[in-house]
C-alpha positions in Angstrom: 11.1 4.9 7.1 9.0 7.7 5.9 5.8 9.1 8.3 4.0 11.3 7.2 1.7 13.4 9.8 -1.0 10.3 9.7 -2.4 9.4 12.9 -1.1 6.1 12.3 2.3 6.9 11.8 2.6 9.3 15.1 0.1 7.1 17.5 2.1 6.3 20.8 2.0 2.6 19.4 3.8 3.3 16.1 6.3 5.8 17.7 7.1 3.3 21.2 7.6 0.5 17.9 9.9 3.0 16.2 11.8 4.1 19.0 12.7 0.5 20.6 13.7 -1.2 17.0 15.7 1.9 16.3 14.5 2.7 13.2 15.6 5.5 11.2 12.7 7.8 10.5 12.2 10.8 7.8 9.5 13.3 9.1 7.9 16.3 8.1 5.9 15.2 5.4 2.3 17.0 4.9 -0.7 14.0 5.9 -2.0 12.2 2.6 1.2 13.1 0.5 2.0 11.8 -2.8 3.2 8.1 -2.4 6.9 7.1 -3.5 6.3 3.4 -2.6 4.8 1.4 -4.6 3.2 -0.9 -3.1 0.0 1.8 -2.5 -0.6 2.4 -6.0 0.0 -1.4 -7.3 -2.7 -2.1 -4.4 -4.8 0.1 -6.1 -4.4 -1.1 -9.2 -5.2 -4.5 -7.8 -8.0 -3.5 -5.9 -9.6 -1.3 -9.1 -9.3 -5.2 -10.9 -10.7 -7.1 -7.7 -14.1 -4.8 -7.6 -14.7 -4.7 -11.6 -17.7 -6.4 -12.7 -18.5 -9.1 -11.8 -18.1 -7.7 -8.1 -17.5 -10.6 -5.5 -20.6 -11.6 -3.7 -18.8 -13.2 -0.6 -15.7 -12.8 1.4 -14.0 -16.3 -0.5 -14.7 -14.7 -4.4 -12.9 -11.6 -2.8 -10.3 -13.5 -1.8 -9.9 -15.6 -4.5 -10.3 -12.5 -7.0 -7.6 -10.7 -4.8 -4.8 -13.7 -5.4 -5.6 -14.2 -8.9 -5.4 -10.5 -9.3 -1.9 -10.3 -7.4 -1.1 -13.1 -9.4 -1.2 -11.7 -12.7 0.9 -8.5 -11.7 3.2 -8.4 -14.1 6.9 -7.5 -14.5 5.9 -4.6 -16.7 3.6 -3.3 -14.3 6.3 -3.3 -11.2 8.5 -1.0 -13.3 6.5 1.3 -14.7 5.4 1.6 -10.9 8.6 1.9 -9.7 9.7 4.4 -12.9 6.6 7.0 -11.9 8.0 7.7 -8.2 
């Protein structure tokens, strides 16, 4: 696992969590650095389609927008993700 200096990633919860499932942990990395997992920037690529016009007006068209947005991800799109870290 990577933390980065985040709050959530050094809270007493998070660290207790760590510690007792023995994970493996890579530190020293500066709060808000660059991301080399994917999944943040293909959730803001999903979330830049979910709030185009027309914006959801309710908490079931932002739902629905968000599936049919994850949905459609393509292939393409999860390597040239995965190619740019």
């Amino acid at each position: 696992m990577i933390c980065d200096n985040d709050r959530k990633h050094t809270s007493a919860k998070t660290m207790k969590f760590i510690h007792e499932n023995q994970i493996a942990v890579m530190k020293d990395y500066p709060p808000e650095s660059a991301d080399i997992n994917i999944i943040e920037n293909l959730w803001y690529c999903i979330k830049k389609k979910v709030y185009s016009k027309p914006f959801p007006q309710n908490l079931t068209e932002l739902e629905h927008k968000f599936l049919e947005e994850w949905d459609n991800v393509s292939l393409d799109t999860i390597r040239k993700l995965y190619d740019s870290i």
